[in-house]
C-alpha positions in Angstrom: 109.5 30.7 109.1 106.5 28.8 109.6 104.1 31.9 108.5 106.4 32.2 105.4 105.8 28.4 104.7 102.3 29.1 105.5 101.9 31.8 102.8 104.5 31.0 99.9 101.8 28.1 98.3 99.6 31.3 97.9 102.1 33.4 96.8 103.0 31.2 94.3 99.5 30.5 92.7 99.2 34.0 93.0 101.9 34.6 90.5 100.7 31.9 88.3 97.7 34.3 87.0 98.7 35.5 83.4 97.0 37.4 80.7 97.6 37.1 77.3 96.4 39.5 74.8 96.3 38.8 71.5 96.4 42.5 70.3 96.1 44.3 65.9 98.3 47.6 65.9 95.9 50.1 67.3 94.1 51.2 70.6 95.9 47.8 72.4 99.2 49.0 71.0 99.1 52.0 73.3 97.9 50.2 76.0 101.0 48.0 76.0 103.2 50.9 75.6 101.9 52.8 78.4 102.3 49.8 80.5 99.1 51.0 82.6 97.3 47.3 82.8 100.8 45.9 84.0 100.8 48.1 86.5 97.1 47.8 87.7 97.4 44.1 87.8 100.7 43.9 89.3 99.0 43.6 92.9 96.8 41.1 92.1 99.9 38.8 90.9 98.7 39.0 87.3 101.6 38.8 84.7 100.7 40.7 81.1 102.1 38.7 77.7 101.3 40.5 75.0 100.9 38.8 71.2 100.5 40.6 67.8 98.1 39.8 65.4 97.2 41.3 60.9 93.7 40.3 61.5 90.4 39.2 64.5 89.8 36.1 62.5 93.3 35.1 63.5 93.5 36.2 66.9 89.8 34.0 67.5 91.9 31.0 66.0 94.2 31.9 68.7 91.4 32.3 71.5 90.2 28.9 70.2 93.5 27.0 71.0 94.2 28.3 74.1 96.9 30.9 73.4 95.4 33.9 74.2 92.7 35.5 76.6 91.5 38.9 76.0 91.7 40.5 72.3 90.0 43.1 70.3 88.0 42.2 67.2 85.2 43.4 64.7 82.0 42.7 64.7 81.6 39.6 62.2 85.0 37.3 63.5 83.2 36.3 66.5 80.0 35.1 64.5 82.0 32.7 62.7 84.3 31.8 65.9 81.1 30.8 68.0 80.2 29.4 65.3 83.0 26.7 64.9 83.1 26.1 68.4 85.3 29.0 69.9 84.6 29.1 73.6 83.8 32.8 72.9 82.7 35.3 75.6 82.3 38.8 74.8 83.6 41.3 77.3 82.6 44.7 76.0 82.3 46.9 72.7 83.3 50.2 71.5 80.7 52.8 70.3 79.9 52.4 66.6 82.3 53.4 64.0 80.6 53.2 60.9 83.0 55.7 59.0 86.3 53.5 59.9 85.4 51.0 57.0 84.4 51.7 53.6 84.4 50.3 49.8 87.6 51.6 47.7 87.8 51.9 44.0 91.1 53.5 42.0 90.3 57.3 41.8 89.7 56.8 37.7 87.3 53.8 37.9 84.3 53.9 36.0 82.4 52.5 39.5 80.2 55.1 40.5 77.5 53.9 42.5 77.4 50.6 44.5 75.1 49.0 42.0 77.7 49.2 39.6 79.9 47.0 41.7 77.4 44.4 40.2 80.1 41.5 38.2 83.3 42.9 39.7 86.1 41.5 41.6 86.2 42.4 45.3 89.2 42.0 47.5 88.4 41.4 51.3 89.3 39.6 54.4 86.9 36.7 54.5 85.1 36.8 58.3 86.3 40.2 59.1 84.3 42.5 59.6 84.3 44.4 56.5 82.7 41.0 55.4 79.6 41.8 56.8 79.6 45.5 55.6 79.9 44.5 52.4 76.7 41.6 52.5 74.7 44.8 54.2 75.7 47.3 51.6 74.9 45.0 48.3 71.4 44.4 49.8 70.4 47.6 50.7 71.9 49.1 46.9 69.7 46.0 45.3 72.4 43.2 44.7 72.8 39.4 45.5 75.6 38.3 47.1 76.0 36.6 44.3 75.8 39.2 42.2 80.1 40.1 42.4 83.1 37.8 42.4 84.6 37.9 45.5 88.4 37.7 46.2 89.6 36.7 49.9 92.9 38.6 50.8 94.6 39.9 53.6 95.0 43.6 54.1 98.8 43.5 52.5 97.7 41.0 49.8 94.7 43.1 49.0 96.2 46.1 48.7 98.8 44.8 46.3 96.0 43.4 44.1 94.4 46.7 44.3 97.2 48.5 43.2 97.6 46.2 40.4 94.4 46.3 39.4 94.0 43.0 39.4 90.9 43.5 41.4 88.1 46.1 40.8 87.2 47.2 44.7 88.2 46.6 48.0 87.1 46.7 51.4 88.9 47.7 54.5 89.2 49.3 57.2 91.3 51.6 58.9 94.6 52.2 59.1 94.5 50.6 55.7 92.0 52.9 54.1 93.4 56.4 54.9 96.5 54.8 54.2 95.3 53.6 50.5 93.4 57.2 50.0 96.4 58.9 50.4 99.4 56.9 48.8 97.2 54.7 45.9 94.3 58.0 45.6 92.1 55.7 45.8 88.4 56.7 46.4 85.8 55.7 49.0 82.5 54.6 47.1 80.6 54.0 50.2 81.3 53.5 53.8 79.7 51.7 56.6 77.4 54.9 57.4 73.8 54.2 57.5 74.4 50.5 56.9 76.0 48.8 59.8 77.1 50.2 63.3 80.6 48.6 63.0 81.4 48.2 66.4 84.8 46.7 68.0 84.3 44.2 70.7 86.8 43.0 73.1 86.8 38.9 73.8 88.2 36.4 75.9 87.0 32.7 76.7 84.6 31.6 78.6 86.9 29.4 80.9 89.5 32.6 81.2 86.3 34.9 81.9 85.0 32.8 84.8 87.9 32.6 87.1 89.6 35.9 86.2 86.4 38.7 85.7 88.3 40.7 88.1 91.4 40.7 85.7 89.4 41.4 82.5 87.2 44.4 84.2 90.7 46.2 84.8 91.8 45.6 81.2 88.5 47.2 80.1 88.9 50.4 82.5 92.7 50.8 81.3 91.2 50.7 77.5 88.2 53.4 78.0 90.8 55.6 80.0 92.8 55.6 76.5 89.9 56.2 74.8 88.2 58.7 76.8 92.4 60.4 76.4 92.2 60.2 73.0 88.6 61.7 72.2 90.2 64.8 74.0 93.5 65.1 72.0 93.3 63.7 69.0 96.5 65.3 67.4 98.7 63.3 70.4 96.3 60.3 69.9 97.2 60.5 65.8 100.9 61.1 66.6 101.1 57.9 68.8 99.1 55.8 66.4 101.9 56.8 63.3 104.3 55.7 65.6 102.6 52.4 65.8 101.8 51.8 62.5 104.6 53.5 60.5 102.2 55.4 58.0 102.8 59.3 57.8 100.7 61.4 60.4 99.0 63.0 58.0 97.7 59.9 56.8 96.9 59.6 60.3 95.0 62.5 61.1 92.7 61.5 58.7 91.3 58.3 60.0 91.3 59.4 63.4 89.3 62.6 62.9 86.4 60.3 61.9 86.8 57.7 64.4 84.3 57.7 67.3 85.3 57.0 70.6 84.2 55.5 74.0 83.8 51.2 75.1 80.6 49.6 76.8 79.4 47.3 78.8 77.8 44.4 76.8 74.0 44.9 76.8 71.4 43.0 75.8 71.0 45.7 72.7 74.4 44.9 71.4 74.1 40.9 71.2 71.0 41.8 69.2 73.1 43.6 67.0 75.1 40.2 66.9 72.5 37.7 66.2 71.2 40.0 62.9 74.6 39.4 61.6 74.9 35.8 62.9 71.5 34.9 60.7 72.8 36.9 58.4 75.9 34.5 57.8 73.8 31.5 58.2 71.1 32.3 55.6 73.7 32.5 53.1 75.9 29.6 54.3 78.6 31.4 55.5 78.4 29.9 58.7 78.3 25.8 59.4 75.1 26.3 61.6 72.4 28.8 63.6 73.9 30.0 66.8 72.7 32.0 69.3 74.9 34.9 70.2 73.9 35.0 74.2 75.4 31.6 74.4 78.6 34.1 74.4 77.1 36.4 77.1 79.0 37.4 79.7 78.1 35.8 82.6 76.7 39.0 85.1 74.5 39.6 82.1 73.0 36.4 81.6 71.4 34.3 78.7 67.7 35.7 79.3 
């Protein structure tokens, strides 16, 4: 009895630990239904809560008011979450993915070339990262920001506008652009090759991150595992992921025969990549003021 009362105050705080992850349908989605990170972190006393989100600018707002601790995100969301104050840390990145995200006009659209975007309506998600694809991809076809009317939409919104044709273009990413290519035959005017890397990073806050690295590394390994699985058998990987999203496989197959594959350790390379994008954002007054990305570093890598 006594090494029982000894032990249960440990026990208890033990069983206290909890990780929520704020999760979009995808790569997570498979993680939770394998059940894999439940069962890694079952030893350590770590209970797994897992919360669905449409959109990373959503899921930061989340991270921001303490409801999550570990999600996956694009590239531009966490500019504009450190940015208002988000106790952002990274925690690791996917390969690039350029080809995942792209520019879509109807199939019959006069819109040729991306300068002829030039005075046209253009659905997005503002702060997503398609948002900064698109900033990229005006100036290196010779067009202002300024130079196209802009129309902030979620993916289910945008889509709907684009079908109308109440807008002109719209960028997305996937599942949403196979999905439009093959039920609206709509047509890809440009994607993200050759203009940004478009990588997916993985978050949590910097308060979750310093008590609970152990935690997070495991999350990470589970993640790679699926995507070292699904590299290898990408018909399984495409059947799984209709499943999840309830489009046809077909549509599937598509999106995931140009997706890259693999997740890294944050480098010192990668928040380089970040702080282009965040003066990027700031030089046009898309973000309240200059930040420096490293600020979000995790801390084994350092601020240097």
């Amino acid at each position: 009895m006594a090494v029982v009362a000894v032990f249960a105050p440990f026990a208890a705080r033990a069983a206290q630990r909890e990780l929520r992850v704020g999760y979009q349908k995808g790569l997570l989605s498979l993680l939770k239904k394998r059940g894999t990170l439940e069962q890694r972190l079952a030893p350590l006393g770590v209970a797994v809560k897992w919360i669905e989100f449409s959109a990373g600018p959503v899921q930061l707002e989340a991270l921001n008011v303490g409801s999550i601790d570990f999600g996956d995100v694009g590239e531009a969301p966490p500019i504009f979450a450190q940015a208002n104050g988000t106790p952002i840390v990274y925690v690791a990145a996917t390969v690039p993915r350029p080809a995942v995200e792209a520019v879509l006009v109807p199939a019959a659209s006069a819109i040729r070339t991306v300068a002829d975007l030039k005075g046209k309506k253009i659905a997005l998600n503002k702060g997503s990262n398609v948002h900064y694809f698109l900033v990229k991809l005006l100036q290196k076809n010779g067009l202002n920001y300024s130079d196209v009317n802009l129309v902030w939409l979620a993916p289910a919104d945008a889509r709907a506008a684009f079908e109308k044709g109440v807008v002109d273009a719209w960028v997305i990413w996937e599942p949403f652009l196979a999905a439009a290519e093959q039920t609206l035959s709509a047509r890809i005017l440009a994607d993200a090759s050759g203009v940004v890397k478009n990588r997916a990073y993985y978050f949590s806050s910097k308060d979750y991150a310093q008590k609970n690295g152990d935690v997070l590394s495991i999350a990470v390994e589970e993640l790679n595992k699926i995507d070292i699985w699904g590299k290898a058998n990408r018909n399984e990987l495409a059947a799984e992921l209709s499943a999840v999203w309830g489009l046809p496989k077909p549509v599937v197959d598509v999106l995931v025969a140009r997706s890259s594959f693999g997740t890294e350790p944050i480098s010192r390379a990668i928040l380089a990549e970040q702080q282009v994008i965040a003066d990027t954002f700031f030089e046009l007054k898309l973000i309240p003021r200059q930040i420096d990305v490293r600020d979000a570093a995790p801390a084994a890598l350092g601020r240097s």
